[in-house]
MARBA-656889 format. One line per 2 residues: number of its first residue (from 1); for each residue y, z, x of C-alpha. Coordinates in Angstrom, 2 decimals, decimal comma. Layout:
<pts>
NUM = Y/Z/X | ...
</pts>
This chain:
<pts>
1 = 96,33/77,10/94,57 | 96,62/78,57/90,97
3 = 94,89/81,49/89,30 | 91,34/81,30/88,35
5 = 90,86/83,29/85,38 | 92,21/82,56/81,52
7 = 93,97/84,82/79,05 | 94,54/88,90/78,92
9 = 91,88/91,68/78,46 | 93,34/95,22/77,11
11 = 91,09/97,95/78,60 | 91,70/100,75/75,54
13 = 91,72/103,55/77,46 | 94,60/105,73/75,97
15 = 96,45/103,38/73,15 | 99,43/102,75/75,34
17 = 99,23/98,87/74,14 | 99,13/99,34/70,73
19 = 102,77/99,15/70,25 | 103,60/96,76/73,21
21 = 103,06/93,87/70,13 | 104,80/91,05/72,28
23 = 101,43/91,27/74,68 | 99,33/90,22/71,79
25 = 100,69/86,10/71,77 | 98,06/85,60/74,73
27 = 94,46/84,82/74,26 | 93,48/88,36/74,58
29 = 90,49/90,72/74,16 | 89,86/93,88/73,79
31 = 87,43/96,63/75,63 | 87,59/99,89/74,19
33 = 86,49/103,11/76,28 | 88,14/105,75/74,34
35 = 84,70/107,22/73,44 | 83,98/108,18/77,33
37 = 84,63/111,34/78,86 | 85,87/112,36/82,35
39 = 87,42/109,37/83,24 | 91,06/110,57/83,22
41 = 92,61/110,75/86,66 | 89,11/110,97/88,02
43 = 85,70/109,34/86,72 | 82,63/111,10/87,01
45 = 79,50/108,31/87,76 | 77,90/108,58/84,49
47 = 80,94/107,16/82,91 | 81,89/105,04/85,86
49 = 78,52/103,46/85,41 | 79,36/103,00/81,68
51 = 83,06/101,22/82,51 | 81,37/98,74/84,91
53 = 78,49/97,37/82,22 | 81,07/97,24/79,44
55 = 84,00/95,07/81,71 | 80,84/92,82/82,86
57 = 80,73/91,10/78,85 | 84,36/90,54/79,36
59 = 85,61/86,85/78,22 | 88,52/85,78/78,97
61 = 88,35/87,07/82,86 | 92,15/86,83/82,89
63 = 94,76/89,01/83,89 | 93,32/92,88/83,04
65 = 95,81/95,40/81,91 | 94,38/98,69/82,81
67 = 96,57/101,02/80,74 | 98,05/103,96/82,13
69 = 97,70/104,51/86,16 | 95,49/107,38/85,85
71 = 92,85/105,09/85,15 | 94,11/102,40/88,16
73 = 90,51/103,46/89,92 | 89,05/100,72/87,76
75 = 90,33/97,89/90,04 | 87,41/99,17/92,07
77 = 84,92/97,86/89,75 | 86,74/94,29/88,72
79 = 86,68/93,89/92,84 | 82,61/94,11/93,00
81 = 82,50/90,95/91,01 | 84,21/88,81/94,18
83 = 81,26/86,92/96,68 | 83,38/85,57/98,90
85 = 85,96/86,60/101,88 | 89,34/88,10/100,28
87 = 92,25/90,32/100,44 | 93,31/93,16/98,59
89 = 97,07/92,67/97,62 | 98,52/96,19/96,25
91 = 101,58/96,82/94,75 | 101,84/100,21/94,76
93 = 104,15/103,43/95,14 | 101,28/105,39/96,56
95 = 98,65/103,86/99,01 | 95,79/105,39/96,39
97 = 93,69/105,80/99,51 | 92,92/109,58/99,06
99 = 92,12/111,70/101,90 | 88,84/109,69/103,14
101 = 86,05/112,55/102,14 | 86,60/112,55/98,11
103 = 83,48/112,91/96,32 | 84,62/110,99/92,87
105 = 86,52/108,51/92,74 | 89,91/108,56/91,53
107 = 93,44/107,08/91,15 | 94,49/108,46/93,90
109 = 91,61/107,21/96,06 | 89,72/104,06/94,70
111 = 91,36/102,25/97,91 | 89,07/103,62/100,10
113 = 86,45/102,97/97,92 | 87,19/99,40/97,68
115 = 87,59/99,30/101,55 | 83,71/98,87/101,83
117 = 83,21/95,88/99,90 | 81,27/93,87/101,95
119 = 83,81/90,91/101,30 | 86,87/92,90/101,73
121 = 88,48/91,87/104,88 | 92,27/93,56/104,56
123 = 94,23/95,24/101,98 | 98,05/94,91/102,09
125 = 99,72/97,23/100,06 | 103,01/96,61/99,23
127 = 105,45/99,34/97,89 | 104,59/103,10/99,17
129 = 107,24/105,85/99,91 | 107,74/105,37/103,97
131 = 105,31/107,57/105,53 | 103,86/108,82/109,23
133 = 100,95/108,74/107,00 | 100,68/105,36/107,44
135 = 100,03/104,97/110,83 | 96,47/106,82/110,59
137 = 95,32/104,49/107,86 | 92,23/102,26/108,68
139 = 93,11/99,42/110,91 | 92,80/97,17/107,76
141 = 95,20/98,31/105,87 | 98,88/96,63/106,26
143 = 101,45/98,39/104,47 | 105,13/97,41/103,69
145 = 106,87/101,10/102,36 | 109,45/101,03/99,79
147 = 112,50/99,96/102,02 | 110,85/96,64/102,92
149 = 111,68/94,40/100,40 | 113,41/92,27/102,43
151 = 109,78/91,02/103,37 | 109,54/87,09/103,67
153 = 106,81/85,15/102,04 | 105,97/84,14/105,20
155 = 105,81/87,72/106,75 | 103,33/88,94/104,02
157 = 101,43/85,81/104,44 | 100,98/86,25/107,65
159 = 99,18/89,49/107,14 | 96,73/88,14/104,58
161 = 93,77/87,28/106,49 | 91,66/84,88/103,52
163 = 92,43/82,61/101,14 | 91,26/84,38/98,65
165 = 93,39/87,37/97,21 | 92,36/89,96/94,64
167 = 96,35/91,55/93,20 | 96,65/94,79/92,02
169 = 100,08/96,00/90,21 | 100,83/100,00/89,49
171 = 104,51/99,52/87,54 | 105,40/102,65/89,18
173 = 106,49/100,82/92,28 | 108,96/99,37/89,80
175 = 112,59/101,08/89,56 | 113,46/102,84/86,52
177 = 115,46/99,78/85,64 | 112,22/97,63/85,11
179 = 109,39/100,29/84,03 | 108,76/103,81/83,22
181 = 105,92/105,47/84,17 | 104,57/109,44/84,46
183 = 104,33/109,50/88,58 | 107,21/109,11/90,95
185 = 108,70/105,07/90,97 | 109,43/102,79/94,00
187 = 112,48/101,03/93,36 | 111,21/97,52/93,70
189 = 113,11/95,36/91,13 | 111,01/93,26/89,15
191 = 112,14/90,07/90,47 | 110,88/90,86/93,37
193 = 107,61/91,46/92,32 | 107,25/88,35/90,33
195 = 108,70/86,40/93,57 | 105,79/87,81/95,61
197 = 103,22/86,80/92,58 | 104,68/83,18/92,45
199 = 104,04/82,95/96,13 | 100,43/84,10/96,38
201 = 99,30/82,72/92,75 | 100,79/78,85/94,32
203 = 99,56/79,18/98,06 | 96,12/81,49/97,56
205 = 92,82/81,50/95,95 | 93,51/84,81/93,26
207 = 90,23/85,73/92,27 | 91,91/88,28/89,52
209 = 95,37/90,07/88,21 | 95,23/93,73/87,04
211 = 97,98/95,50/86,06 | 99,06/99,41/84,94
213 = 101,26/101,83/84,92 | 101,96/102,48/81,23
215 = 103,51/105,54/79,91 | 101,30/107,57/77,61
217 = 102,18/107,96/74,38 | 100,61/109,16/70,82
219 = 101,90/108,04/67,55 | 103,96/110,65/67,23
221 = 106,20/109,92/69,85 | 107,73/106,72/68,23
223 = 110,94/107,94/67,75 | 111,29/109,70/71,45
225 = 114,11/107,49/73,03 | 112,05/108,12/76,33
227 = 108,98/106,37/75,26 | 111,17/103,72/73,50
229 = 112,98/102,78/76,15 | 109,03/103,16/78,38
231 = 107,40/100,98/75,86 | 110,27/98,14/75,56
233 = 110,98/98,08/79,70 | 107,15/98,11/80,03
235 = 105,99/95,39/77,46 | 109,49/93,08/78,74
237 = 107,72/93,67/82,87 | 103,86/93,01/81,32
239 = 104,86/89,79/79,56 | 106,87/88,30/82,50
241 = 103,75/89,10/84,86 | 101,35/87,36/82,57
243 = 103,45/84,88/81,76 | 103,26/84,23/85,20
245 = 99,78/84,77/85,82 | 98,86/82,35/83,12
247 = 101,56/79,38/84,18 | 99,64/78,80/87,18
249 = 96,22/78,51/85,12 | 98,03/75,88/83,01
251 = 98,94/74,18/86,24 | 95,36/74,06/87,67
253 = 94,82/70,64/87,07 | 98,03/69,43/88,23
255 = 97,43/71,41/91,60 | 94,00/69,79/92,48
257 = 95,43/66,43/92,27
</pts>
């Protein structure tokens, strides 16, 4: 069916794409919100408030990368923006669906957040540590734990209940091999991953692409071999998901013949 938005917008909300250079070939823009406060890991409402005006002048409504995952609670806001029937597709090595009573929003718990959208009908997350956690989740959420990868297209299809899908990418259900990150990783390979994305982005309606998981880094650590190696396995796995993303908004056109 194709994607429906154009190009890349950088949310700036720790620098962490600054030296992935290689992103910067896409039609991109940028949205800084380095001058907020309380937004890391959690995100009080005065500055949750603030995040939501600024990503509504957004241009290129594209694929989003988020930055690092601490700040993943912002697919909550890019979701409001749907009007129509859709699923929530998660990749994920945590279900980020807190404990059901948090009173500000986080990484950790945006999920449930998003879970009352009036136009959210399921949310497949694809990618948690295998958990008897699980089984007390809401009734609409489907989840596939780390050691089901073996997960047909058909199979995940068959849990997606719309057309239209919203997908949401935390690079820490990545292995080590593909991405670095600061929580625990999955080991989901990469091509994996981009198998599942060429599957929905041809077959489904995807009303939006947001990606993060980056490592944090300051200037200074340019020279650590751990944030090297972060920053080159992280910018390689960004560029082949956009890349992606954005092949199917070339082929648009071609698809609605």
């Amino acid at each position: 069916m194709s994607f429906q938005g154009n190009g890349v917008t950088f949310f700036n909300f720790d620098n962490t794409y600054a030296s992935q250079k290689q992103l910067f070939q896409f039609p991109h823009e940028w949205i800084d919100f380095t001058d907020l406060s309380h937004t890391n890991l959690y995100c009080e409402q005065e500055s949750l408030r603030e995040i939501e005006r600024r990503i509504r002048l957004r241009k290129q409504r594209g694929v989003v990368l988020i930055g690092n995952g601490n700040y993943h609670y912002v697919s909550y806001l890019l979701i409001q923006e749907i009007k129509e029937p859709f699923t929530l597709v998660l990749f994920d090595h945590h279900t980020d669906v807190g404990t059901g009573d948090d009173p500000v929003i986080s990484c950790g718990s945006w999920v449930s957040y998003a879970l009352k959208h009036a136009y959210l009908k399921k949310a497949v997350i694809i990618g948690p540590t295998s958990s008897p956690q699980h089984l007390r989740l809401s009734p609409n959420v489907t989840v596939f734990p780390s050691d089901h990868y073996d997960i047909s297209p058909n199979m995940l299809f068959s849990m997606i209940p719309t057309h239209c899908v919203y997908i949401s990418i935390d690079k820490d259900v990545l292995c080590r091999d593909d991405a670095v990150t600061n929580w625990d990783q999955g080991t989901m390979p990469l091509s994996f991953l981009l198998s599942c994305l060429r599957h929905l982005l041809l077959y489904k309606k995807v009303a939006g692409v947001d990606v993060c998981g980056e490592y944090p880094q300051a200037s200074i650590d340019v020279f650590n071999p751990v944030c090297r190696e972060a920053n080159r396995k992280n910018e390689y796995a960004n560029r082949r998901i956009v890349e992606t993303c954005l092949h199917y908004t070339s082929m648009r056109p071609l698809l609605a013949q």
